[in-house]
FITOR-206895 format. One record per atom (N, C-alpha, C, O, CB): residue number from 0; z, x, y. Coordinates in nm, 2 decimals, m for minus. Glycine has a CB too. Layout:
   k     up   east  north
 NUM      Z      X      Y
...
This chain:
   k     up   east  north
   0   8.05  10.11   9.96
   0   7.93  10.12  10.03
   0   7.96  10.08  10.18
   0   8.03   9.98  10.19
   0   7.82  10.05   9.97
   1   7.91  10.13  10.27
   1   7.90  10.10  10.41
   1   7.78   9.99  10.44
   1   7.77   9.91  10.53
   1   7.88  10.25  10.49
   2   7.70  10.01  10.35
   2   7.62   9.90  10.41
   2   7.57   9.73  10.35
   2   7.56   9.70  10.23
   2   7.51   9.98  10.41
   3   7.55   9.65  10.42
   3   7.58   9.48  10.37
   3   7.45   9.48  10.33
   3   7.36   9.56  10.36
   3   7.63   9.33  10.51
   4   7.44   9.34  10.21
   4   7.34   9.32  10.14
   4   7.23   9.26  10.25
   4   7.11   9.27  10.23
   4   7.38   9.24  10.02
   5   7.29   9.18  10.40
   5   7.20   9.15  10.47
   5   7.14   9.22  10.60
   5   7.07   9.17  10.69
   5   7.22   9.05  10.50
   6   7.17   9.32  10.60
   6   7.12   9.46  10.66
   6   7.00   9.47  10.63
   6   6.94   9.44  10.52
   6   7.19   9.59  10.63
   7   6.94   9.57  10.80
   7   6.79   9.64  10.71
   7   6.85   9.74  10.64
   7   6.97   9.78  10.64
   7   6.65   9.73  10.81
   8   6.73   9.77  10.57
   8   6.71   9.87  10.49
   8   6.72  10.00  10.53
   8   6.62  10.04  10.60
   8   6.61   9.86  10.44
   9   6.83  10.09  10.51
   9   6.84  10.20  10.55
   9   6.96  10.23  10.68
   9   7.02  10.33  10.71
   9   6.70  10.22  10.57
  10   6.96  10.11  10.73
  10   7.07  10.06  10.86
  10   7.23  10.05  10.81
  10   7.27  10.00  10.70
  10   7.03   9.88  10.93
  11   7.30  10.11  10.89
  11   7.43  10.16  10.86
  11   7.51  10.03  10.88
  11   7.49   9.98  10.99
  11   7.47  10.31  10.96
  12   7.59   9.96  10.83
  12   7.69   9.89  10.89
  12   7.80   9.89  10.95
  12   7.91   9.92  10.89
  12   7.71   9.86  10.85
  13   7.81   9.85  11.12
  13   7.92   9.90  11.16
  13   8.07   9.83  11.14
  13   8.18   9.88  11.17
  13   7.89   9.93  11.29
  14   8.05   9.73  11.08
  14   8.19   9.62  11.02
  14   8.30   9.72  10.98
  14   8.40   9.75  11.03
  14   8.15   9.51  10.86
  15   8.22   9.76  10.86
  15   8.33   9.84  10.75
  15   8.33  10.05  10.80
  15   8.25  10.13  10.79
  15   8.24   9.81  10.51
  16   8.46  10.05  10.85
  16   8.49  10.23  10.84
  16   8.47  10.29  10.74
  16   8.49  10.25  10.63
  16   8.62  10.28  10.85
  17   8.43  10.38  10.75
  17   8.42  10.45  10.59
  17   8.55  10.49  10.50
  17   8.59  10.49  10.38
  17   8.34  10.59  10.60
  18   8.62  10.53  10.63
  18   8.82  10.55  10.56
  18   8.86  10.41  10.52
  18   8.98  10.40  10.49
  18   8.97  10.62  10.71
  19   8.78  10.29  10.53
  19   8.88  10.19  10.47
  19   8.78  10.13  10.33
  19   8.80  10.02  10.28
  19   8.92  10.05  10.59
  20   8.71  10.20  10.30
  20   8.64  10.13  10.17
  20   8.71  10.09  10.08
  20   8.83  10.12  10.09
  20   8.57  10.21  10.11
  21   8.70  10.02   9.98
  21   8.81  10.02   9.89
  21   8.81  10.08   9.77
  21   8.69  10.11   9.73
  21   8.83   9.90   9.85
  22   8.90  10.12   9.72
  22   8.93  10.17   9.61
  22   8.90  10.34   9.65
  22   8.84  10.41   9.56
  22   8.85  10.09   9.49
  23   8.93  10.39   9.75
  23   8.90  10.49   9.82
  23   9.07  10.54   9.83
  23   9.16  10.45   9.83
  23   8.80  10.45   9.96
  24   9.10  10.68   9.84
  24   9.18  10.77   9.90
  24   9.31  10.73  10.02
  24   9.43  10.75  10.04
  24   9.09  10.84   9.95
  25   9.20  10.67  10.09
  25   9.31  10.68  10.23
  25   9.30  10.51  10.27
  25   9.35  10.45  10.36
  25   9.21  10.80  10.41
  26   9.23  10.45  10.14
  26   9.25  10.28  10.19
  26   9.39  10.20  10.16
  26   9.42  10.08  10.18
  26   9.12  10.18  10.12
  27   9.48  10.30  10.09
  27   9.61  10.26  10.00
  27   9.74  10.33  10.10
  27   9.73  10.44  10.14
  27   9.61  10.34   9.81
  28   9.83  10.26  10.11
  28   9.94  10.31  10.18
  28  10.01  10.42  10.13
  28  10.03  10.43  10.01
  28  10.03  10.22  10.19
  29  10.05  10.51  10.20
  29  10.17  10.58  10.09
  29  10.26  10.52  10.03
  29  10.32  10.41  10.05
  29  10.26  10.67  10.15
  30  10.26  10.60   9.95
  30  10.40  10.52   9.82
  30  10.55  10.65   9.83
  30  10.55  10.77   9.80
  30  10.31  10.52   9.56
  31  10.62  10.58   9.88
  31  10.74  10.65   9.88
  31  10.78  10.72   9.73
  31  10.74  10.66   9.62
  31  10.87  10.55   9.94
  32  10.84  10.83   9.74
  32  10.87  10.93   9.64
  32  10.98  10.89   9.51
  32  11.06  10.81   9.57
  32  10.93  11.04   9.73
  33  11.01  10.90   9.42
  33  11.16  10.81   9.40
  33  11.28  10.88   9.43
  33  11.39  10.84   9.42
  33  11.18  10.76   9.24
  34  11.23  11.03   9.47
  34  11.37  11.06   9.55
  34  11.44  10.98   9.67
  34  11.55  10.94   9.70
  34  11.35  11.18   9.61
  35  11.26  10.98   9.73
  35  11.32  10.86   9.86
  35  11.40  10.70   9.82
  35  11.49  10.65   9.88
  35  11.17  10.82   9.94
  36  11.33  10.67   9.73
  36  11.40  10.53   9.69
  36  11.55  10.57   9.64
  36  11.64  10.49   9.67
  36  11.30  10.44   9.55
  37  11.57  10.66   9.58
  37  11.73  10.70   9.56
  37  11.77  10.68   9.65
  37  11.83  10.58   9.68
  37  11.79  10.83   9.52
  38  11.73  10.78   9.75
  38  11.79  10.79   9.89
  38  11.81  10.68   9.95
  38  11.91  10.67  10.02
  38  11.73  10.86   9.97
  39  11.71  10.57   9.95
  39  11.73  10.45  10.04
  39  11.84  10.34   9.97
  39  11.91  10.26  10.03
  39  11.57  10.38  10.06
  40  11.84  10.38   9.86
  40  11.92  10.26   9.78
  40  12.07  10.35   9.74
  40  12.14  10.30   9.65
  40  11.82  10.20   9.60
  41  12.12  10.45   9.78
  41  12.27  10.52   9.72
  41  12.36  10.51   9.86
  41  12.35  10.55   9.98
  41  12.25  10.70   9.66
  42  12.47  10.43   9.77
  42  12.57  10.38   9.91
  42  12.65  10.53   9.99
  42  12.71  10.54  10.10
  42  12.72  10.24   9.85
  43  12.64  10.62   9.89
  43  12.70  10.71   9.98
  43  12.67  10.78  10.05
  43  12.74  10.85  10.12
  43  12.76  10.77   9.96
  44  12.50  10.80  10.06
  44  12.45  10.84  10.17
  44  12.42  10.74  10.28
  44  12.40  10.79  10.39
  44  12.35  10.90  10.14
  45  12.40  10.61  10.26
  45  12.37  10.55  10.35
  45  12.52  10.53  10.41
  45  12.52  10.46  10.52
  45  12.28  10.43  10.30
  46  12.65  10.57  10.37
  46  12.76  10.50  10.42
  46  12.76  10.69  10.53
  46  12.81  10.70  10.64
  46  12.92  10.42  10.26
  47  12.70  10.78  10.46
  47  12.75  10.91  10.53
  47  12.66  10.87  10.66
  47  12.72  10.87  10.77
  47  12.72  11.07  10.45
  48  12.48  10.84  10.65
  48  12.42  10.84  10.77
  48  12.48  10.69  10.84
  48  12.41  10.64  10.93
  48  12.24  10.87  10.74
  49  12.54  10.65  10.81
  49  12.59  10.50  10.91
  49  12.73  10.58  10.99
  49  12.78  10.53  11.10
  49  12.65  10.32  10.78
  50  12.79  10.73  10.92
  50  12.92  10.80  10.98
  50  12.82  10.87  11.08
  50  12.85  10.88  11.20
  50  13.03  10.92  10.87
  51  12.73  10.91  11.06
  51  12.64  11.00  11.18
  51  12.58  10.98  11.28
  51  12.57  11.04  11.39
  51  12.56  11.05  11.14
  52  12.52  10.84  11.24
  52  12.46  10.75  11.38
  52  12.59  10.72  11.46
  52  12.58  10.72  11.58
  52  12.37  10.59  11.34
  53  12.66  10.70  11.41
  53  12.80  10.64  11.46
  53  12.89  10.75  11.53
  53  12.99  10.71  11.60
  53  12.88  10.58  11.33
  54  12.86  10.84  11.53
  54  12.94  10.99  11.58
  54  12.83  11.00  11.69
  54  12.86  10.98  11.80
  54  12.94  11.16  11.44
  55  12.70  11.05  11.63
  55  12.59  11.08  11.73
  55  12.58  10.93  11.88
  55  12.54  10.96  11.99
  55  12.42  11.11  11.61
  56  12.60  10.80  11.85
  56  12.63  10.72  11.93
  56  12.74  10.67  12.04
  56  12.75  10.58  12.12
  56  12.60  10.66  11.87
  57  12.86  10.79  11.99
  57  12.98  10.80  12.02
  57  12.96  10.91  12.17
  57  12.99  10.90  12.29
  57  13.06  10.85  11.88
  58  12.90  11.01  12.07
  58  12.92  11.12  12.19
  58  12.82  11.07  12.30
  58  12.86  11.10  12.41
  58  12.89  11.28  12.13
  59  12.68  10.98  12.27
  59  12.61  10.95  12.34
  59  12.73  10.90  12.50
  59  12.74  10.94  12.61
  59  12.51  10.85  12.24
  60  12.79  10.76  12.41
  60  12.91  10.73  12.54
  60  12.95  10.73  12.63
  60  12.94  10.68  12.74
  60  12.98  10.74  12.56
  61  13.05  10.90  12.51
  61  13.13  10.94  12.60
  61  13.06  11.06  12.70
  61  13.14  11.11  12.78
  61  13.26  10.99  12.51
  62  12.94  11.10  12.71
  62  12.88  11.15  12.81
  62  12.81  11.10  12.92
  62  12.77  11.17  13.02
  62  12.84  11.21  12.77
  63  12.77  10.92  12.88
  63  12.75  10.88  13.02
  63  12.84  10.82  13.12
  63  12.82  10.74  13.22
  63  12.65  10.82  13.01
  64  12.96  10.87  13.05
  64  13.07  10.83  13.14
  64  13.13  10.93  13.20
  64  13.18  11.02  13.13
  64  13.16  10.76  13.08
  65  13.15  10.93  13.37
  65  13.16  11.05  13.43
  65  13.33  11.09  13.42
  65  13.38  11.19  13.46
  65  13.09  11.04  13.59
């Protein structure tokens, strides 16, 4: 409910959003996928995207050097 027990009657409360009510839709965070949690926790992708940042920070470098 949007409105407090010491409100008038019929008066909207402006404290509480209506997107944050509780136990409502959009008041809970997303919850990552468990593909995603594979993904965050498997060393050989995290060892491949640590080769990529690392390539892509490379070339970064070697192009601001004339």
């Amino acid at each position: 409910m949007t409105t407090n027990a010491t409100s008038q009657p019929g008066a909207e409360s402006s404290t509480t959003p209506k997107n944050k009510e509780p136990y409502q839709q959009a008041y809970y965070p997303p919850v990552p996928t468990g593909f995603t949690r594979f993904m965050r926790s498997n060393l050989i992708w995290q060892f491949w995207r640590f080769i990529a940042i690392n390539i892509k920070m490379f070339k970064l470098m070697l192009s601001s050097h004339h």
